[in-house]
Structures are given as C-alpha cells and as structure tokens.
C-alpha positions as CSV (number, residue, x, y, z in Angstrom):
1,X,-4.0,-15.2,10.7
2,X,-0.7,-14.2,8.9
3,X,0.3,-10.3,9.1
4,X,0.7,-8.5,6.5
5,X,3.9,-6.8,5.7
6,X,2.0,-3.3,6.1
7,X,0.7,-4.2,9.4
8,X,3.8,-5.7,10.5
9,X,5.5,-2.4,10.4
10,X,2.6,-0.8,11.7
11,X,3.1,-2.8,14.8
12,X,7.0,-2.7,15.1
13,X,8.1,1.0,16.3
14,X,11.8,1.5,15.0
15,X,13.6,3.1,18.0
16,X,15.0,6.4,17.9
17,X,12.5,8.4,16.1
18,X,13.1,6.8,12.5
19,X,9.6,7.1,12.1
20,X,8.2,6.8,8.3
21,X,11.5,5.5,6.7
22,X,12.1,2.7,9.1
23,X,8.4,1.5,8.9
24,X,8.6,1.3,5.4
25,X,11.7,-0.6,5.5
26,X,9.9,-3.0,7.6
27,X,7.1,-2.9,5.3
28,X,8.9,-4.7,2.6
29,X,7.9,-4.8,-1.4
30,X,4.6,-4.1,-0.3
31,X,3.0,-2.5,-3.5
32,X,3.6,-2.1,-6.8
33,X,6.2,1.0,-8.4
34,X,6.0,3.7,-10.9
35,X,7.6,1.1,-13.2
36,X,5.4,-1.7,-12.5
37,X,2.1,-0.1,-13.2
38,X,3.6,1.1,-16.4
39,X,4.6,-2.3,-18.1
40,X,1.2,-3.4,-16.7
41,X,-0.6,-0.4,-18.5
42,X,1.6,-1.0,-22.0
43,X,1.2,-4.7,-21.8
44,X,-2.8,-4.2,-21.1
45,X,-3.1,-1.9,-24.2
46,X,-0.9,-4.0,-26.7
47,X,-3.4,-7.1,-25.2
48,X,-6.3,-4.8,-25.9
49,X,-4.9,-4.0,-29.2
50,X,-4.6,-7.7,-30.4
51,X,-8.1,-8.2,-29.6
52,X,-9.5,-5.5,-31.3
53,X,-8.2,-6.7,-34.2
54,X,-8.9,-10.1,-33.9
55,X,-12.7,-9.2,-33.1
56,X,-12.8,-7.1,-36.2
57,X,-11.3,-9.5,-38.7
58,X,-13.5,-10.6,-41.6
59,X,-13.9,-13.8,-40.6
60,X,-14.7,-13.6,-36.8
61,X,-17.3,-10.6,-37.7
62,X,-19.3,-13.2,-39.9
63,X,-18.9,-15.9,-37.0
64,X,-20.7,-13.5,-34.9
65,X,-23.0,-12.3,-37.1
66,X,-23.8,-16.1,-37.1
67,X,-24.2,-16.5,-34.2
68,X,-26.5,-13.2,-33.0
69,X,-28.6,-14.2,-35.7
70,X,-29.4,-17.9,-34.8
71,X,-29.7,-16.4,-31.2
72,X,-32.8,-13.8,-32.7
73,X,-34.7,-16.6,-34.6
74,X,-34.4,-19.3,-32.3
C-alpha cells in the first residue's frame, strides 16, 4: 500500500533534532494553503452565483413549475 507523504515523514526522523520543520519538509505539498482555499471559496460562490440566477430566470421557473405540476397530478 503506497505511503503517504504525511506518513512518510512520520516515519523518517531527520537527525539532529530538526524535529517539526524537517518533517514537514519531508512531508511534501501535502495539503492545501491559505491561498488555495481562497480561490476555491471565490470560485464556489461565483459558481453558486451563476446558478442562482439561472434557476430563477423566467423561463427555467415555468419549466419547473411544469414539471412539479405534472409530477402532483400524475
């Protein structure tokens, strides 16, 4: 079973006493930064945005109107 980057360092004692820093040199690109979770956040609420305005559009409102009200009689 392949290892982890995480565990890898885990595993791997740096010599010296370099403790924390050297493990998470070791450790690699692990996780995600400050930086990353940000675009991810701006890029989910501009995404959210364009579909809030596509599900309240004129036209997809009567589509689903449509289509909840062929669901009730049928």
């Amino acid at each position: 079973m392949p290892q982890t980057p995480t565990a890898l360092a885990r595993r791997q004692r740096p010599a010296g006493g370099a403790g924390w820093v050297a493990r998470l040199r070791l450790a690699g690109e692990a996780g995600m930064s400050t930086a990353e979770y940000a675009v991810g956040t701006i890029a989910a609420v501009a995404f959210a945005g364009v579909l809030l305005k596509v599900v309240t559009s004129p036209s997809v409102q009567s589509a689903l109107t449509a289509i909840i009200a062929k669901a009730l009689k049928g």
